[in-house]
C-alpha positions in Angstrom: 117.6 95.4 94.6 119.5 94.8 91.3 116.9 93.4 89.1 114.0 95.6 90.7 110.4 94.5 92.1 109.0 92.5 88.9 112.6 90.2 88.9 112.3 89.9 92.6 108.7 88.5 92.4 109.5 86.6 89.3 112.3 84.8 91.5 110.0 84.4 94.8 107.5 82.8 92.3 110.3 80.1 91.1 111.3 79.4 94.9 107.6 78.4 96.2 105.9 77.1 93.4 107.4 74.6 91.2 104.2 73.1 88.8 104.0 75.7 85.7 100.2 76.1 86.4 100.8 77.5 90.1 103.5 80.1 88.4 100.8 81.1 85.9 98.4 81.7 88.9 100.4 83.6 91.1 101.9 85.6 88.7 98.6 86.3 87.0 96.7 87.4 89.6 93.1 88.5 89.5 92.2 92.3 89.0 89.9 94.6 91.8 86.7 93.8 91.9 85.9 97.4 90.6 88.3 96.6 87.6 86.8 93.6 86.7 83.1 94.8 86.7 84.5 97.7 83.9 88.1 96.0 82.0 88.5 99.4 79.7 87.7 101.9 82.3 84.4 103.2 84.1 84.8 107.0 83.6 81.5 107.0 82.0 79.7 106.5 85.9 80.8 110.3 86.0 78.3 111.9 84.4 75.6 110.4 86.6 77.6 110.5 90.1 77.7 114.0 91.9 80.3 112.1 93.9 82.5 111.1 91.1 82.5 114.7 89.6 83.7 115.9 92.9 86.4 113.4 92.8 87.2 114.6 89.2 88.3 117.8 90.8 90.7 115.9 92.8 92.3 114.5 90.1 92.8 117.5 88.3 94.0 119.5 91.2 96.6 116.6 91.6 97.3 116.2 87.9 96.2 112.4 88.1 94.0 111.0 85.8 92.5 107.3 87.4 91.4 104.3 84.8 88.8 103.4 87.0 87.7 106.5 89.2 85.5 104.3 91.4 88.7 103.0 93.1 89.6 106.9 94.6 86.0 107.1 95.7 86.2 103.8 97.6 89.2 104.8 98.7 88.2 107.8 100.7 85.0 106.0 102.0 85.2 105.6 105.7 81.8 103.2 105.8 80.0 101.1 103.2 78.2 98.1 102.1 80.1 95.3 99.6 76.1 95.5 97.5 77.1 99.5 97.5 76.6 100.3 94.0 79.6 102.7 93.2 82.5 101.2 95.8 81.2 97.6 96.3 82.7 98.3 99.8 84.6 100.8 102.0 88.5 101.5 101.9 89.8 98.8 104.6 91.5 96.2 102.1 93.1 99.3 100.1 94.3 100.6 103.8 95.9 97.2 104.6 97.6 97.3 101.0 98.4 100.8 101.4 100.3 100.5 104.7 102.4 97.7 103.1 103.0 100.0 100.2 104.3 103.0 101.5 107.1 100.8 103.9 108.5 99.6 101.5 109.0 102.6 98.8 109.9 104.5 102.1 112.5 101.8 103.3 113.5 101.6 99.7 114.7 104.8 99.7 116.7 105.2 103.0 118.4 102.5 101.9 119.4 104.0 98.9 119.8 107.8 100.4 122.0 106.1 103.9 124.0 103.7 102.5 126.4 103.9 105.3 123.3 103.8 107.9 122.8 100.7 110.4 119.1 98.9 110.6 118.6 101.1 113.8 119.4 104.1 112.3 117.4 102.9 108.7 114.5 101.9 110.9 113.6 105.4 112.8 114.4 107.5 109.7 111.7 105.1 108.2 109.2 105.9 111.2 109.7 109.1 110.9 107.7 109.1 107.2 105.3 106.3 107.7 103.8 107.2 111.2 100.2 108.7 111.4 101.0 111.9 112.3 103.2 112.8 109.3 100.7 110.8 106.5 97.4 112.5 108.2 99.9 115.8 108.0 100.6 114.6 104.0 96.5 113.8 103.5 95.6 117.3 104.9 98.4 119.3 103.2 97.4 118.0 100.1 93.7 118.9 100.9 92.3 115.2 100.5 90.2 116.0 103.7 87.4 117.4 102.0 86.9 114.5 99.7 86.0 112.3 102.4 82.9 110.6 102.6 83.4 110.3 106.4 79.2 111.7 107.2 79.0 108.5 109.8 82.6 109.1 111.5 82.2 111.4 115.2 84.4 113.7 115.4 86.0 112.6 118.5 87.1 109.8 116.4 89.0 111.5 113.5 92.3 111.7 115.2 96.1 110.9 113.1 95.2 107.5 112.8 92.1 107.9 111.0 93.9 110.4 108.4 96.6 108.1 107.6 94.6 105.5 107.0 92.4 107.1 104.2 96.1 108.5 103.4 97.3 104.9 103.3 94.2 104.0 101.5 94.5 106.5 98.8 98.4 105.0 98.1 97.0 101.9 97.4 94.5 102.7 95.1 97.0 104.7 93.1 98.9 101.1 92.6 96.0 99.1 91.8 95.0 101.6 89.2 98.3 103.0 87.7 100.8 100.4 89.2 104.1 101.1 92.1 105.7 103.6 89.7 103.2 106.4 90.2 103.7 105.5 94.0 107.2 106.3 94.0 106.8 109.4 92.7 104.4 110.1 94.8 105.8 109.4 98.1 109.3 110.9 96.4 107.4 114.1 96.4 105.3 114.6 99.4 107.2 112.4 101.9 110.9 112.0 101.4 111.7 115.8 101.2 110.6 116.4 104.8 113.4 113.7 106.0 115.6 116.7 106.1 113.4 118.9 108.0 113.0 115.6 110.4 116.7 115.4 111.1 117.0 118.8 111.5 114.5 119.6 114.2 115.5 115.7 115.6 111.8 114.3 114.7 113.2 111.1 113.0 113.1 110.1 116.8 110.5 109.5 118.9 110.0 111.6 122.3 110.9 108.0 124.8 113.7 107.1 121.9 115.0 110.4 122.1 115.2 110.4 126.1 116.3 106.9 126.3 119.3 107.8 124.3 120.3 110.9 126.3 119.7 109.2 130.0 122.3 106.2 128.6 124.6 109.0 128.3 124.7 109.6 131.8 125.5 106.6 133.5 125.6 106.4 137.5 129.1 106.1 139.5 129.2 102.5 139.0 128.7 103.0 135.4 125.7 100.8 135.0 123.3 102.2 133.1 119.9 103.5 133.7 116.6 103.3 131.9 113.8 105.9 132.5 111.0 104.4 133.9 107.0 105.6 133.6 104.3 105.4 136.1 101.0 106.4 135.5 100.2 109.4 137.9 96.4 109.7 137.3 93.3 108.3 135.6 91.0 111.1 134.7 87.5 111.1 133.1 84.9 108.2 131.9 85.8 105.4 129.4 84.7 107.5 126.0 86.5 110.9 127.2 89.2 109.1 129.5 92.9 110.9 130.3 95.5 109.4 131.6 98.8 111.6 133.5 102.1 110.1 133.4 105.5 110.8 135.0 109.1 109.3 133.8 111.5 109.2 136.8 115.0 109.1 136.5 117.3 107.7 138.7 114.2 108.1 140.9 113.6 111.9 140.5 110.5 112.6 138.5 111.9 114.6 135.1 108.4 115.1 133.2 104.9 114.9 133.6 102.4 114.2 130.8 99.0 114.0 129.8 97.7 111.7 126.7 94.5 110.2 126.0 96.1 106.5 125.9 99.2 105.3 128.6 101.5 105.2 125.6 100.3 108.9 124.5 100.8 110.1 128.2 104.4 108.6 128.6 105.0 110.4 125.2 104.1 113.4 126.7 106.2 113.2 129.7 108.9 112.2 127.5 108.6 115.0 125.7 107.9 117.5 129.0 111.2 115.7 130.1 113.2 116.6 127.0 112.1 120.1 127.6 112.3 120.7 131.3 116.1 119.3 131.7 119.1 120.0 129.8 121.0 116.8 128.2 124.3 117.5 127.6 124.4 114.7 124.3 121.1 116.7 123.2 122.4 120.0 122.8 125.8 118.7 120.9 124.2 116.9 118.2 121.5 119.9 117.7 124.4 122.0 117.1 126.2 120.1 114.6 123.4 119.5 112.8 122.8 123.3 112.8 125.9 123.5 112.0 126.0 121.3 108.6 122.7 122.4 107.7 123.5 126.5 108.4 126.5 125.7 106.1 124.4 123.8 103.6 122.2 126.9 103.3 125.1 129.5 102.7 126.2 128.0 100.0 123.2 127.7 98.5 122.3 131.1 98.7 125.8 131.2 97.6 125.0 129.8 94.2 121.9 131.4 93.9 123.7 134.7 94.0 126.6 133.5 91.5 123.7 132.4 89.2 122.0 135.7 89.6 124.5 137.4 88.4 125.9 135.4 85.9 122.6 135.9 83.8 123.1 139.7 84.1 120.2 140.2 86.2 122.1 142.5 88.6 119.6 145.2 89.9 120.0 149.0 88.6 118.3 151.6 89.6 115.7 151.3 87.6 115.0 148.2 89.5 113.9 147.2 93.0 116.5 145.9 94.8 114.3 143.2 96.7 113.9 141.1 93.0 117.1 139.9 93.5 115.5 137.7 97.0 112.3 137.5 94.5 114.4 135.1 91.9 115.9 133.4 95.1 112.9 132.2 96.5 112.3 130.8 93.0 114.7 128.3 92.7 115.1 127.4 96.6 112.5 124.4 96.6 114.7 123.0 93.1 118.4 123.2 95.5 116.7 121.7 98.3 115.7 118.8 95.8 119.0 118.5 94.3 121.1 118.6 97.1 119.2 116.7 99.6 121.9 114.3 100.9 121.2 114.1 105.0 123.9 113.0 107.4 123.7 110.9 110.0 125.1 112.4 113.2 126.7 109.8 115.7 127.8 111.0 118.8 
């Protein structure tokens, strides 16, 4: 933390490997097979790879420029051979460095935001960000999709998971190219700022974590305390198309009903049914102070936004539309939001 990622690894090196010649290995370690078979570069493949121009508009559409542009197209291919003579192989070793990658610049910087914040607290804030649903949201957003070369894939495969991974994928061959710093930025820019947006609407915690924590609230007459518990209802369809219904009971009343293809996606649902069916008490208090700070937050923005408005002498005459004014507003909202983004957590 004090000395940063390159003093961290130069001291991990000095713990486990005392001969000089095991230091010079480890900390020289071999490039990508892809960087190796080109050292300066292998932008010259573009000209003869329709696949490599296409990747070209990627880069410019997301102002990137990559040292060795093979590693983006293996990167977003789903199924190859290692003889394959542009990728040498498909993305699965950049999607198991990728997934490493992204925890820890995430958890890096909930550390930093929440210093206040216990390991629980730290650890679903984190979860929030690196879960598939949000990266395959962050891959799509940034229209990655279409870059794919996913021809082999059925549909009924591409679900979250199979976004984040090419998401995941994509991370990591940004760091093998251009190294963790472009990563930061990169994750500083298309993940972090939905935190706030994710505390907010209370998505930093999962549907079961979210009703676990209300039914401890409301503890029986003896005061012990009662867990939710799912049962799986139903088991509908064959094996490739299979469903599976799920209840949660609570203090043995049934309180939602789900429907998921996995268990675990079914007792999410019912979590989530449950959460919307029934009215928790410890729910409702922390949505409204956390309307509360935020509604406050963004008063006083617009607060600002009106001082600076006119302290520019942009006040609108009647020569000018009066609806300019929310015009120059909008402008600067996404550089406040930046700015202030400072996120509290609420503990009730």
């Amino acid at each position: 933390m004090d000395g940063g990622y390159e003093s961290a690894e130069q001291f991990v090196t000095s713990i486990f490997f005392e001969e000089k010649d095991l230091q010079q290995v480890w900390n020289n370690l071999p490039k990508h097979i892809l960087q190796e078979r080109a050292p300066i570069g292998d932008r010259l493949l573009i000209n003869d790879s329709p696949r490599l121009q296409q990747l070209v508009k990627l880069e410019e559409q997301l102002g990137l420029q990559f040292t060795h542009i093979s590693l983006l197209a293996r990167a977003f291919t789903c199924q190859a051979d290692d003889d394959d003579a542009l990728t040498c192989g498909d993305n699965e070793r950049l999607e198991f460095l990728g997934d490493s990658i992204v925890k820890f610049i995430v958890s890096d910087l909930v550390f930093r935001h929440f210093p206040d914040h216990q390991e629980g607290h730290l650890t679903l804030l984190r979860t929030s960000l690196v879960n598939a649903q949000t990266q395959a949201n962050v891959f799509s957003e940034l229209g990655l999709v279409k870059f794919i070369d996913d021809s082999s894939v059925p549909m009924m495969q591409r679900n979250y998971k199979f976004y984040a991974n090419f998401f995941e994928a994509f991370l990591a061959a940004v760091y093998v190219d251009k190294g963790m710093e472009y990563c930061v930025d990169m994750c500083k820019v298309v993940l972090f700022p939905r935190l706030e947006t994710f505390i907010l609407n209370r998505n930093w915690m999962d549907p079961k974590s979210e009703l676990q924590n209300c039914c401890s609230y409301k503890r029986s007459e003896n005061n012990k305390l009662e867990n939710p518990v799912y049962k799986v209802l139903e088991t509908i369809g064959p094996v490739p198309y299979r469903k599976y219904k799920a209840a949660v009971y609570f203090k043995d009343e049934q309180i939602g009903v789900g429907l998921g293809g996995t268990i675990k996606a079914a007792e999410v649902a019912a979590a989530r049914n449950a959460l919307e069916a029934n009215y928790f008490e410890v729910a409702e208090k922390q949505k409204r102070v956390l309307h509360k700070i935020y509604g406050k937050k963004q008063r006083r923005s617009q607060g600002r936004d009106d001082l600076e408005h006119t302290a520019i002498g942009n006040k609108p005459d009647d020569d000018h539309d009066h609806n300019d004014h929310n015009d120059h507003s909008d402008d600067d909202d996404g550089d406040d939001d930046d700015n202030e983004f400072s996120p509290k957590w609420i503990d009730l």
